[in-house]
C-alpha positions as a Markdown table, in Angstrom:
| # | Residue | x | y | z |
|---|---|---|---|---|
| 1 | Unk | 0.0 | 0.0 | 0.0 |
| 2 | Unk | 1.3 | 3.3 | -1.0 |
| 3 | Unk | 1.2 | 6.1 | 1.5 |
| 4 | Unk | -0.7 | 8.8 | 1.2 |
| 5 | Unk | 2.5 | 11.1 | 1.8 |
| 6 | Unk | 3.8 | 12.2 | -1.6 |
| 7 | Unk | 7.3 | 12.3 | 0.0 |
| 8 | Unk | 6.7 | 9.3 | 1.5 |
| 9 | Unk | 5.6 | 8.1 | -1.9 |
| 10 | Unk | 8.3 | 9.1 | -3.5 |
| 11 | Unk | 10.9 | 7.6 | -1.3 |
| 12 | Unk | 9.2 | 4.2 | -1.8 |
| 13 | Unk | 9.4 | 4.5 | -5.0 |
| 14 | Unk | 12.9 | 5.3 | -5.4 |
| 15 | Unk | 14.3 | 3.0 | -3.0 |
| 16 | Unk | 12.2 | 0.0 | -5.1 |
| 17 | Unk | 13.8 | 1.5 | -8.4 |
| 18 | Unk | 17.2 | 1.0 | -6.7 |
| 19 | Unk | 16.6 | -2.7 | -5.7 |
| 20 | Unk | 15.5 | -3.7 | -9.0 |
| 21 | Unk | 18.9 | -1.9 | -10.7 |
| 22 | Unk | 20.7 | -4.3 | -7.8 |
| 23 | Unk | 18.9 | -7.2 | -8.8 |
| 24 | Unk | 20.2 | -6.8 | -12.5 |
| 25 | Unk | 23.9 | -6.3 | -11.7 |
| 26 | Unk | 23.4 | -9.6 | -9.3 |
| 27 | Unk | 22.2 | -11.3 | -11.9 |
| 28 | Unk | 24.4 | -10.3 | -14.6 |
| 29 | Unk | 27.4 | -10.6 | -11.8 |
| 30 | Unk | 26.1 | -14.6 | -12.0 |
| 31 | Unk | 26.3 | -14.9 | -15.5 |
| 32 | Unk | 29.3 | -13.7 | -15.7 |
| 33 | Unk | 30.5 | -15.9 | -13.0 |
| 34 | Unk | 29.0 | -18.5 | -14.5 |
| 35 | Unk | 30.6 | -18.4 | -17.8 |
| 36 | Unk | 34.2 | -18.1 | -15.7 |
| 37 | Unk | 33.2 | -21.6 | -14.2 |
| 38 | Unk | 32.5 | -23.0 | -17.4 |
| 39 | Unk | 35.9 | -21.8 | -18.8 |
| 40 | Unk | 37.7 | -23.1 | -16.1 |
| 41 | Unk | 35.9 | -26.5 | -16.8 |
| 42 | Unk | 36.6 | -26.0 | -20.4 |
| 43 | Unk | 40.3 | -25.7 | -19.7 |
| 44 | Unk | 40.7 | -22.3 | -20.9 |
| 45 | Unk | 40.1 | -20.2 | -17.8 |
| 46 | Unk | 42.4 | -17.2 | -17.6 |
| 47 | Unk | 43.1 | -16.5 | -21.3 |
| 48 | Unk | 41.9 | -13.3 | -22.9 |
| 49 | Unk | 39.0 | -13.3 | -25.3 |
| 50 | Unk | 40.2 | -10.7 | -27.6 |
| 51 | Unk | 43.7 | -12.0 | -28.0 |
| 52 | Unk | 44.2 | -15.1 | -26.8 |
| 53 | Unk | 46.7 | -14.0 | -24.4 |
| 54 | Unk | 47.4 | -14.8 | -20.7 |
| 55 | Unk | 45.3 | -12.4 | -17.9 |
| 56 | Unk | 47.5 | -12.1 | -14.8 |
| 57 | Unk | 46.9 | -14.0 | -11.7 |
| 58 | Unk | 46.4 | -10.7 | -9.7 |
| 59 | Unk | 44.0 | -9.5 | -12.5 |
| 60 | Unk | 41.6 | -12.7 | -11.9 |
| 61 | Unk | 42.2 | -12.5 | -8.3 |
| 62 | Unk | 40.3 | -9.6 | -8.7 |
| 63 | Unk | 38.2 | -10.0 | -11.3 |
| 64 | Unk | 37.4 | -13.2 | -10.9 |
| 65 | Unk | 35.1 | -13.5 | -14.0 |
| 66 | Unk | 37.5 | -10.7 | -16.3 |
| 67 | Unk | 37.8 | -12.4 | -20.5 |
| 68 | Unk | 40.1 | -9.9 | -21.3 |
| 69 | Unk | 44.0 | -9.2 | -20.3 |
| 70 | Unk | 45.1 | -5.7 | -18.5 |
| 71 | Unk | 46.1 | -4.6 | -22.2 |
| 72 | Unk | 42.8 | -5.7 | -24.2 |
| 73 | Unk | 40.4 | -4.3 | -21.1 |
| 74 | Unk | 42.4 | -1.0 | -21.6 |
| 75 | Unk | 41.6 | -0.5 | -25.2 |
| 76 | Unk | 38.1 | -2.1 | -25.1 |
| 77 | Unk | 37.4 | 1.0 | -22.9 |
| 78 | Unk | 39.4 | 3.8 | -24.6 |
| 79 | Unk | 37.8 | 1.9 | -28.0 |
């Protein structure tokens, strides 16, 4: 039931516009993590989509679902 506050209204509203943008990035965050897993069952976990490279350990420490080197992530971004 919506309140019959407009502020309070409002507030609802936005904070159920910000769950559902969370929800998407969780649920791309799982298919993305989900595609890592199958790479790593597929046996080529860790090497870059674009050029077939190594990523660096550190890299997929912290990305743990990255498909692209340092190098290839760099100019996918500056395109």
């Amino acid at each position: 039931e919506m309140p019959n506050d407009w502020v309070d209204a409002a507030q609802i509203r936005g904070n159920d516009e910000v769950l559902e943008g969370l929800d998407d990035q969780t649920r791309a965050r799982m298919v993305a993590l989900e595609r890592a897993l199958l790479s790593i069952k597929e046996g080529n976990y860790g090497e870059c989509a674009e050029c077939g490279g190594d990523i660096k350990k550190a890299r997929l420490l912290a990305l743990p679902d990255a498909t692209l080197c340092i190098a290839c992530a760099r100019e996918a971004e500056t395109g």
